[in-house]
N, C-alpha and C positions, 0 to 999 in steps of 0.2 A: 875200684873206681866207680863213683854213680856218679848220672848225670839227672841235674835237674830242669824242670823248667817251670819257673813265674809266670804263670799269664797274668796279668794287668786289668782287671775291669772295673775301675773306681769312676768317678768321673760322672759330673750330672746332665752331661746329653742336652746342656743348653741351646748348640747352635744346631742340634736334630728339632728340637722340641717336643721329643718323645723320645722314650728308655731305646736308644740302638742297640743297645748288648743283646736284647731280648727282641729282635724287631725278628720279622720272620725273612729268612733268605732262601728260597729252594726248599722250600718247605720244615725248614731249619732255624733256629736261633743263630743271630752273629756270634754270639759266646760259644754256644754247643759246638760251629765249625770251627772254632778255631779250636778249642782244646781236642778235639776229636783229631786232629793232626799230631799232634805232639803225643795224645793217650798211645795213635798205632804205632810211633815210631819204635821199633829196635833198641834206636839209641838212646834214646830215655826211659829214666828206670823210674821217674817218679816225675808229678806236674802238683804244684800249688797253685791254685787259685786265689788272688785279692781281691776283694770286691765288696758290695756293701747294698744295704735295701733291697728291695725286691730282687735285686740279680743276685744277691747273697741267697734267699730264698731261695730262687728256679735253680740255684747252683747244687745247691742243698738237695735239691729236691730231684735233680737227674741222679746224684751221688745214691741216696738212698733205694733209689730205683737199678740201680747197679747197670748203669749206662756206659760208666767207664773202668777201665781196669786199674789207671795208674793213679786219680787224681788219690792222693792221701790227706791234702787239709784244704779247706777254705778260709781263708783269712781275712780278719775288716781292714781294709783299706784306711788309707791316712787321708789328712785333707786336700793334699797334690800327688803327684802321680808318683814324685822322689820317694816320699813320706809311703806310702802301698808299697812300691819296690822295696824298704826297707825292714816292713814287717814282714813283708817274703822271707827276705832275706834272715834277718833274725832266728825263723825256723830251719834254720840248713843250721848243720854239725859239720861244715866241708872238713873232709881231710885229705889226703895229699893224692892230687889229680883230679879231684873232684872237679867236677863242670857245671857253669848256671847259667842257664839260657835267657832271656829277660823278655816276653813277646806282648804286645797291646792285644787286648783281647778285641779288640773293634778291626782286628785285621786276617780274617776268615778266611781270605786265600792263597795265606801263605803255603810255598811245597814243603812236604816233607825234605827234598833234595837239597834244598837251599837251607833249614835247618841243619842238618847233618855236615854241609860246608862249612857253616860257619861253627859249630863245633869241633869239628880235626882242627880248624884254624884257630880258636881260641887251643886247643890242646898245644899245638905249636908256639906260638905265641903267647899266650895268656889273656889277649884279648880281641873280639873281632867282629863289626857290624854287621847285617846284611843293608846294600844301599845300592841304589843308580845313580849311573852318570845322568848328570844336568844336561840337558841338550835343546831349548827352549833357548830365546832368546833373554837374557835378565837384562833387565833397567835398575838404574836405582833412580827413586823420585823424592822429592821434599816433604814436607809436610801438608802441603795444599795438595798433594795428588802429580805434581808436574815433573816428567822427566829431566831431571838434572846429568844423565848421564850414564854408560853400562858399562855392565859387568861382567868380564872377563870372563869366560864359563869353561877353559881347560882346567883342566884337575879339579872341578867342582862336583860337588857328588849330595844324594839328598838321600839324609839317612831314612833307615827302613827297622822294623824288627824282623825276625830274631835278632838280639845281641847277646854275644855269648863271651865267656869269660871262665877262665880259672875261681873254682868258689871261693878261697882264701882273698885272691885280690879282691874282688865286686865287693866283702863283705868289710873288707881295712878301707876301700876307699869310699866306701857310702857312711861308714862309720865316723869318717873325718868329716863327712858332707854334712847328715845330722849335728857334729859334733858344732861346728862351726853357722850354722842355720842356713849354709847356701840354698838357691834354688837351683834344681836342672831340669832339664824337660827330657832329658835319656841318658844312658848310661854311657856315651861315648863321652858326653858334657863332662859328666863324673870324672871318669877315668882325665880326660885334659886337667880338668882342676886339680888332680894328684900330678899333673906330671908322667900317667902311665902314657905309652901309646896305643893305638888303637888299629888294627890290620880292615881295612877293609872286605868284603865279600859280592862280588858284582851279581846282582839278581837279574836275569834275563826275563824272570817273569813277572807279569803284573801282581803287585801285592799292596792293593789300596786299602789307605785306611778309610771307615765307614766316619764320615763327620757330618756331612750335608748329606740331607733326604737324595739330592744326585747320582751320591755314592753308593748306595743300595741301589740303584736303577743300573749302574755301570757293575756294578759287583754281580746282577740279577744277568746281565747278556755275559759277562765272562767266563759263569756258570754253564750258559747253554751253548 
């Protein structure tokens, strides 16, 4: 059985307005910490990298310096974030038991512990997020801005990465997704559009994704 992991770093950092894959955190790259998670784990036997321009470079460029032990390919990234996850995906040979983890590389403080859950869980099931409960008030508002009304917020949950899965499925059902031109924006999306189901995995701890220069400030104190 191997288990892999995708980290994700496509994307052109428009609402950063600078490269955040490569922004410095703790004296670190957003991209370096998050694969440097998945490189120490145990449970991962291998990490591919998607990604493209200069973060395909710096990527390239820790690889060769021999920074990590597991990453084994770098790969160019598609035009959306489906389309990367799928070139990932392409390079796996899963066979039976095989596991693929699916993580945004702009999400740097994920645990190792919360990985590993949601692996046994995808192994059990076949497929399984890491995500939090919604616990914020939600509105829903119209088109001009104005509350028209809220939203129910039990059994609401706001996905997170790791997502992990059985290799055989991620790879039939992203295969159908390409096949047919849908768009997703993650891999739980995916899985609904086939009809699989998806197990949830509640993360106790904060795992922000870096989008707004804010998020680097907030990712900067939860480091210290």
């Amino acid at each position: 059985m191997k288990n892999t992991a995708i980290i994700v770093a496509g994307g052109n950092s428009t609402r950063m307005g600078f490269n955040k894959l490569l922004a410095p955190l703790g004296g670190r790259e957003v991209l370096r910490r998050s694969i440097e998670v998945f490189d120490a784990l145990d449970a991962i036997h291998e990490v591919i990298v998607v990604t493209g321009g200069e973060t395909l470079e710096a990527c390239a460029g820790w690889i060769d310096a021999g920074e990590f032990k597991k990453v084994c390919r770098v790969a160019r990234g598609g035009a959306q974030r489906h389309l990367s996850v799928w070139e990932g995906l392409r390079l796996l040979q899963p066979g039976q038991g095989d596991l693929v983890a699916v993580h945004d590389g702009a999400r740097p403080l994920v645990s190792g512990e919360v990985v590993v859950a949601c692996l046994e869980q995808a192994a059990r099931t076949g497929a399984a997020a890491c995500a939090h409960r919604v616990t914020d008030t939600v509105k829903r508002a119209d088109a001009a801005g104005m509350v028209v009304g809220a939203v129910e917020r039990d059994n609401l949950w706001a996905m997170e990465t790791p997502q992990a899965f059985r290799a055989e499925l991620l790879v039939e059902v992203y295969a159908g997704i390409v096949d047919r031109g849908d768009v997703v924006t993650d891999e739980v999306s995916a899985c609904e559009l086939a009809g699989r189901p998806v197990a949830l995995v509640e993360n106790p701890a904060p795992n922000p994704k870096i989008t707004f220069p804010a998020d680097l400030k907030l990712a900067e104190r939860l480091l210290d």
